[in-house]
C-alpha angles and dihedrals in degrees: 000000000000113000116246113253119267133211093255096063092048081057086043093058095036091047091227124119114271094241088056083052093053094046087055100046094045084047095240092113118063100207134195105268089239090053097042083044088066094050088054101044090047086047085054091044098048094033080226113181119198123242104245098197083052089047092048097050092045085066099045091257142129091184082216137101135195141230129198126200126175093226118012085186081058100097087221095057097041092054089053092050084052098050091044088042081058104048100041088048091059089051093053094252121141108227123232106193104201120195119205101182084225081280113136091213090067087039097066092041092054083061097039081063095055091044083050089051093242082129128022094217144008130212109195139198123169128175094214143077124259094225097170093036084239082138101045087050085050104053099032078059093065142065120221108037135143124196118207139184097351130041129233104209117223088043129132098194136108115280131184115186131171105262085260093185097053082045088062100038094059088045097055088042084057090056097042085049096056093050100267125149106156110062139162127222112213116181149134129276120350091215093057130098094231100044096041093050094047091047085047106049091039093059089042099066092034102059088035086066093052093252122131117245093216104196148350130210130181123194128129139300103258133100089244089065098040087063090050086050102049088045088051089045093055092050109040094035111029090156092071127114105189145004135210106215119203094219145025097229091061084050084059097061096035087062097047089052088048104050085038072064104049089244121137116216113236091022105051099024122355122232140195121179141204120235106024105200097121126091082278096154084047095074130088095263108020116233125254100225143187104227125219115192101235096172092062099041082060088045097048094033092060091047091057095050090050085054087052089047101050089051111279110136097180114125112216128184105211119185121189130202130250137211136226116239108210108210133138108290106087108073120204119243101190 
């Protein structure tokens, strides 16, 4: 098999060293046209083809950037690696999807390789407290990160988060709409940024109506602990109507304990949930959601990391709005 042509032998036939052949092709080195005009002609002759991951290096970059998600089997997560593989595939950027696994550990490692130049940038989400600011110190440390979904308090990077808050207010509107007065918060974490403004601006606008927010409970963003908590919810508040519930993924698990149950969401109990990236309306019946744009947060959040990476070191909190997905799973009471 003939060997591919090198480098060496384009600055061979243009009788040039191979470093001056390497300025020119990675565009650092202006050159006389005669001169540029026998690179050119040795590369055509040799059909010789640049190695991208050598060209890269030999500008201290990896022209990759990576993204790291707590769950890629979580629907939320998956459709934000698709909109920033997008996005990074139309400006030219290789993708590295990183899984945590929601573990700090991987986490810090994730950062060690951008502070090592295996990626150029990072854009970061995580589902858990940073509870000895390892994190914080960690990113701080370092120069191109993103954070996305959840904060990590202490940091000085760009952030960009759904507007939570509005999210529970026109939840609890829709059940006070509908006649509802006792209601039932069910989210993550309650030391996270996500699960503790939902919780909070739910309870706001329902205790400002007069209604009673019933319970709260606080757990993790996964389908195992949605069926605990609707278990829980049957048992220790069997008065409630309805619930607002921080995931899908939690909504998941609710309706398989239901129906476990016998029970029929927005008949039996009414429900509105928070993401909606999952086959909601394809439900019986569908599933009145809260939507975040996911596919923005991963637009707007890899154009904030090119500005970091071109230089801007600004740091803004961007918060974008979310909709309210009228379905069938809110009955009305009155």
């Amino acid at each position: 098999m003939t060997k591919p042509p090198s480098l060496q032998d384009v600055a061979r036939a243009a009788k040039l060293s191979p470093a001056t052949v390497s300025r020119y092709l990675n565009g650092s080195l202006n050159l006389p046209q005669e001169t540029s005009d026998r690179i050119d002609a040795a590369i055509a002759a040799l059909n010789y083809r640049p190695n991208p991951h050598a060209r890269s290096l030999s500008r201290g970059r990896s022209d990759t950037i990576g993204l790291v998600v707590p769950d890629v089997a979580n629907p939320f997560f998956a459709k934000l690696a698709a909109a920033v593989e997008h996005h990074a595939g139309q400006a030219g950027l290789g993708l590295m999807l990183c899984t945590s696994v929601n573990r700090q550990s991987r986490e810090l490692e994730y950062i060690e390789r951008l502070r090592r130049n295996h990626v150029d940038g990072l854009l970061f989400t995580t589902n858990h407290q940073d509870e000895n600011q390892a994190l914080a110190h960690a990113i701080n440390a370092s120069r191109n990160i993103v954070i996305m979904n959840e904060d990590i308090e202490g940091t000085d990077v760009p952030k960009i988060f759904s507007d939570n808050v509005q999210g529970a207010h026109l939840a609890a509107e829709k059940f006070l709409e509908a006649g509802h007065r006792r209601v039932v918060f069910v989210g993550g974490h309650s030391n996270i940024m996500s699960s503790r403004e939902r919780a909070q601006g739910f309870k706001q606008t329902i205790e400002a109506a007069g209604a009673t927010l019933t319970g709260e409970l606080f757990g993790h963003y996964t389908t195992a602990y949605g069926k605990q908590a609707m278990a829980e919810v049957l048992e220790r508040f069997p008065d409630a109507t309805a619930i607002f519930v921080g995931s899908d993924e939690i909504t998941f698990g609710m309706m398989e304990e239901a129906k476990n149950r016998g029970l029929r969401l927005g008949e039996d109990i009414s429900i509105i949930t928070f993401d909606d990236v999952g086959p909601l309306a394809l439900f019986d019946p569908p599933v009145t959601a809260i939507r975040q744009s996911v596919d923005e947060i991963g637009r707007i959040g890899f154009e904030l990391l090119c500005k970091r990476m071109e230089g801007d070191m600004s740091a803004p909190r961007i918060r974008l709005p979310v909709t309210l997905m009228e379905r069938g799973s809110v009955k009305r009471l009155r």
